[in-house]
MARBA-3410 file (N, C-alpha, C, O; in Angstrom, 1 decimal):
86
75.8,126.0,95.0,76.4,126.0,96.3,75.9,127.3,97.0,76.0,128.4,96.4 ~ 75.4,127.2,98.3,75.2,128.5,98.8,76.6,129.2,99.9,77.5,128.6,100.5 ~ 76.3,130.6,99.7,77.2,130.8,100.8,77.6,130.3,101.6,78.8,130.3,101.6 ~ 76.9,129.6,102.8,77.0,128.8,103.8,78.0,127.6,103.8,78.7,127.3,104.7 ~ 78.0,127.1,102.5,78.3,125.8,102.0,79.8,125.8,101.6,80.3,126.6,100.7
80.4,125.0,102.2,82.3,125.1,102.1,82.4,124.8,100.3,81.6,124.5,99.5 ~ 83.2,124.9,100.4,83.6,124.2,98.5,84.4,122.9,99.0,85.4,122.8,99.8 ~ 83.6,121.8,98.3,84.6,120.3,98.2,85.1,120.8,97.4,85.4,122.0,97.0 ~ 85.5,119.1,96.8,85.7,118.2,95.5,85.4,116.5,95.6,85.1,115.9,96.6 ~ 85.6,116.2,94.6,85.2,114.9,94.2,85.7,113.6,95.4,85.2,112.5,95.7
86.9,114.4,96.0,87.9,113.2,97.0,87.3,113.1,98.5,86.9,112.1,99.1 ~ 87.3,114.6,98.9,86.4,114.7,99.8,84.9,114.2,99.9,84.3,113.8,100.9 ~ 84.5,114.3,99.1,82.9,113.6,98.9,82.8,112.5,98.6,81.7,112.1,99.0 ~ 83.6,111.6,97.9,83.7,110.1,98.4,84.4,109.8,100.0,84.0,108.8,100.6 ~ 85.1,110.5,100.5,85.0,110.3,101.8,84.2,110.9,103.0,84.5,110.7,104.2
83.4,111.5,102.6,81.9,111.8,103.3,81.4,110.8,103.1,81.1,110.2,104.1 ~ 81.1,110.3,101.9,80.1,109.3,101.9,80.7,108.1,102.6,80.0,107.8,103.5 ~ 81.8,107.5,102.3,81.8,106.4,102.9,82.0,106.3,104.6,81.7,105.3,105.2 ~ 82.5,108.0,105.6,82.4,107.3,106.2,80.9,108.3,107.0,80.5,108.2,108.2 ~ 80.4,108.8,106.1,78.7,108.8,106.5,78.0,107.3,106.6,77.2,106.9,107.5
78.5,106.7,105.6,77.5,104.9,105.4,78.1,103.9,106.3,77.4,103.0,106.6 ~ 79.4,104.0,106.8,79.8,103.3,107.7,80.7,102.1,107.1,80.9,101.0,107.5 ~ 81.3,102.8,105.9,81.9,101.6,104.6,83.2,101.5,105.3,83.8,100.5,105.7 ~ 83.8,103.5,105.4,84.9,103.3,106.1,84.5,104.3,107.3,84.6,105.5,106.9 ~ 84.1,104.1,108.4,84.3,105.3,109.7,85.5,105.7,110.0,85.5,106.8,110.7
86.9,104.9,109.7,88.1,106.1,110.7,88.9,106.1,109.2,89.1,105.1,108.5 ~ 89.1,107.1,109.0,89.9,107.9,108.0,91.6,107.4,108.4,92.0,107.3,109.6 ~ 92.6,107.0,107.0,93.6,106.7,107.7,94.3,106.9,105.9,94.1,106.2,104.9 ~ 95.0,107.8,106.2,95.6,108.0,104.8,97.3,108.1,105.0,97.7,108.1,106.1 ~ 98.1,108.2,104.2,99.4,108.4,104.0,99.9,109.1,103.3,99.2,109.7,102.6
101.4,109.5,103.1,102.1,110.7,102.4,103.5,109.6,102.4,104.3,109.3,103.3 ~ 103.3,109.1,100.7,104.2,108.2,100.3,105.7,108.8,99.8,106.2,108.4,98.8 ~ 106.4,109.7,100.7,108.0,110.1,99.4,108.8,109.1,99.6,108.8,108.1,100.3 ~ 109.7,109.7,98.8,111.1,108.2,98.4,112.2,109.2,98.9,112.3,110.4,98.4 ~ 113.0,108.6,99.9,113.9,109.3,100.2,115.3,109.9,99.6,116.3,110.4,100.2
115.2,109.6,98.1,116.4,110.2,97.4,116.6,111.4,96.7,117.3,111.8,95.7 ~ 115.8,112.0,97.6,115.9,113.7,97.3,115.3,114.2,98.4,115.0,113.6,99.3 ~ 115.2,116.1,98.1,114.3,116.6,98.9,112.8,117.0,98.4,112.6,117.3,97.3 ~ 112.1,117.0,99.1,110.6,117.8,98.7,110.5,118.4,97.4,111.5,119.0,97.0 ~ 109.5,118.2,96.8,109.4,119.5,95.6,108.0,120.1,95.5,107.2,119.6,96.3
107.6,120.9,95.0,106.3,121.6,94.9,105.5,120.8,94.8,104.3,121.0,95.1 ~ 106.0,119.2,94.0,104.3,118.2,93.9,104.6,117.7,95.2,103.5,117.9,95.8 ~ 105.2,117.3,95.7,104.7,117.3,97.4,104.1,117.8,97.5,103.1,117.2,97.3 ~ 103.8,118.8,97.8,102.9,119.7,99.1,101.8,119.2,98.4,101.5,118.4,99.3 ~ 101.0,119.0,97.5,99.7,118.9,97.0,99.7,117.8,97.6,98.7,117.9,98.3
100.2,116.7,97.7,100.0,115.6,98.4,99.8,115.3,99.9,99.1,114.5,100.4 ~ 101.0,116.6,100.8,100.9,116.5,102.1,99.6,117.5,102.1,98.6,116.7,102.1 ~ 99.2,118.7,102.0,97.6,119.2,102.3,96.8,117.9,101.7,95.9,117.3,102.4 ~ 97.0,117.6,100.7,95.7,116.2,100.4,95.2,115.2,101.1,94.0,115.1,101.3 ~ 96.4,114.4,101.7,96.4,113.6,102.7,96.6,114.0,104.3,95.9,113.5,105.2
97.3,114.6,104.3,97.0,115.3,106.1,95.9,116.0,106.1,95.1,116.1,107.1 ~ 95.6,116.7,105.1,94.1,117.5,105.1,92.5,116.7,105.6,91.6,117.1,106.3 ~ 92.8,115.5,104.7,91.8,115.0,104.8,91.3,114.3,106.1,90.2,114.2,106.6 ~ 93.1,113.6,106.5,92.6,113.3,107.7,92.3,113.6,108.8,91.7,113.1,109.8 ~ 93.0,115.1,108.7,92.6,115.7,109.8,91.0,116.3,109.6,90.3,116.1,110.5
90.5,116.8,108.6,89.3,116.8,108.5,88.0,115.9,109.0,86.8,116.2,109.2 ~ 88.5,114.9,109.0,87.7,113.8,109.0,87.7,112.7,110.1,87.2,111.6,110.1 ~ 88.8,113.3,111.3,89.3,112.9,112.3,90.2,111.8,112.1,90.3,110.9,112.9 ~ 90.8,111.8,111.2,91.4,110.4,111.3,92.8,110.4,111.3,93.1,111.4,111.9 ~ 94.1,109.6,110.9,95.4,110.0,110.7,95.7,109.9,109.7,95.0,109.7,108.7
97.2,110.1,109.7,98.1,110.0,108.5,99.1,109.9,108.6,99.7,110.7,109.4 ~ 100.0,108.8,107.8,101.3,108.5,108.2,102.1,108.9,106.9,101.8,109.0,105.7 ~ 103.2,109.2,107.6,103.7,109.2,107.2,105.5,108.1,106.4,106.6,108.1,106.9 ~ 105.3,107.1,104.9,105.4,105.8,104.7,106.9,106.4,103.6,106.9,107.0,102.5 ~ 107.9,106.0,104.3,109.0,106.4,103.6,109.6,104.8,102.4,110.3,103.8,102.7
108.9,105.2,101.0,108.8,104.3,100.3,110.4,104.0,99.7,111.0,105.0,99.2 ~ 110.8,102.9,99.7,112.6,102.5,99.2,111.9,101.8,98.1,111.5,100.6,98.3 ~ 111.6,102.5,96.9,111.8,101.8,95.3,113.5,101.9,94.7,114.0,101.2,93.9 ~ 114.1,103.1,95.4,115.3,103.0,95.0,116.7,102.7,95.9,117.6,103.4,95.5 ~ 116.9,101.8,97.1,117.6,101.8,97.9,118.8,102.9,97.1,118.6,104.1,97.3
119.6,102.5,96.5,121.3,102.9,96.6,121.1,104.4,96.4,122.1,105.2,96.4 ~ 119.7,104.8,96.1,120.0,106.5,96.2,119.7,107.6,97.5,119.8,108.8,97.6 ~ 119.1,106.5,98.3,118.4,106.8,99.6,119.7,107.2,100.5,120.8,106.7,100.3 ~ 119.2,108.4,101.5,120.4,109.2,101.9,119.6,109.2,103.8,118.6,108.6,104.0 ~ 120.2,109.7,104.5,119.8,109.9,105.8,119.1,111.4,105.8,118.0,111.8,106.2
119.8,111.8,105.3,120.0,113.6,104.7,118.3,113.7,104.3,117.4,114.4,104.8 ~ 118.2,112.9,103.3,117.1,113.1,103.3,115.9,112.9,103.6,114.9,113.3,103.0 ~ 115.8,112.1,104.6,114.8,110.9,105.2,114.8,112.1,106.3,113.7,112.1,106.9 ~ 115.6,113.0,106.8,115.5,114.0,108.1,114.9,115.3,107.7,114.1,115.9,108.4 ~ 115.5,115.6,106.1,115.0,116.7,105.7,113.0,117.2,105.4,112.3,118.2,105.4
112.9,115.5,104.9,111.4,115.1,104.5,110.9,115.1,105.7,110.2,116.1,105.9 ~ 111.0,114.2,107.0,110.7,114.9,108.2,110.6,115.6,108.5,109.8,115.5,109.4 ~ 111.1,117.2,108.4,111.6,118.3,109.0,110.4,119.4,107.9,109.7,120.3,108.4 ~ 110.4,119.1,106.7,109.8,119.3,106.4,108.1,119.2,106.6,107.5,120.2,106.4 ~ 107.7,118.3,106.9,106.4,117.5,106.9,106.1,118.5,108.3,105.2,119.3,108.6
107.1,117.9,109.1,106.3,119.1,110.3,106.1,120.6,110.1,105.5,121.3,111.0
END
């Protein structure tokens, strides 16, 4: 790698490639939590991962509030992950 040259990784460079080749041109990724708690530190790896990328690559990212566990899902926290994220 020269100076010049950013540092990837492996994720980013499959999404160079594909939307260099035209496999996928608009980047559109997501930030999947479950609302029965708040955030923890393995979040954030996932929100820079996925908003990173898309914003990198012009594309978006949604944000997809996944119910695997209805009866523990709270409002509380569906505001706080929001509040968070921004």
């Amino acid at each position: 790698m020269s100076e010049n040259t950013a540092p990837t990784d492996f994720i980013r460079d499959i999404v160079a490639e594909d939307v260099q080749s035209g496999k996928n041109p608009q980047i559109h990724t997501r930030f999947p939590p479950e609302p029965n708690g708040y955030l923890h530190i393995g979040h954030t790896k996932a929100i820079c991962l996925n908003f990173g990328i898309a914003h990198e690559f012009g594309g978006v990212c949604n944000v997809r509030m996944d119910d695997t566990n209805p009866a523990k899902e709270e409002v509380e926290f569906v505001d706080s992950i929001m509040a968070d994220v921004r």
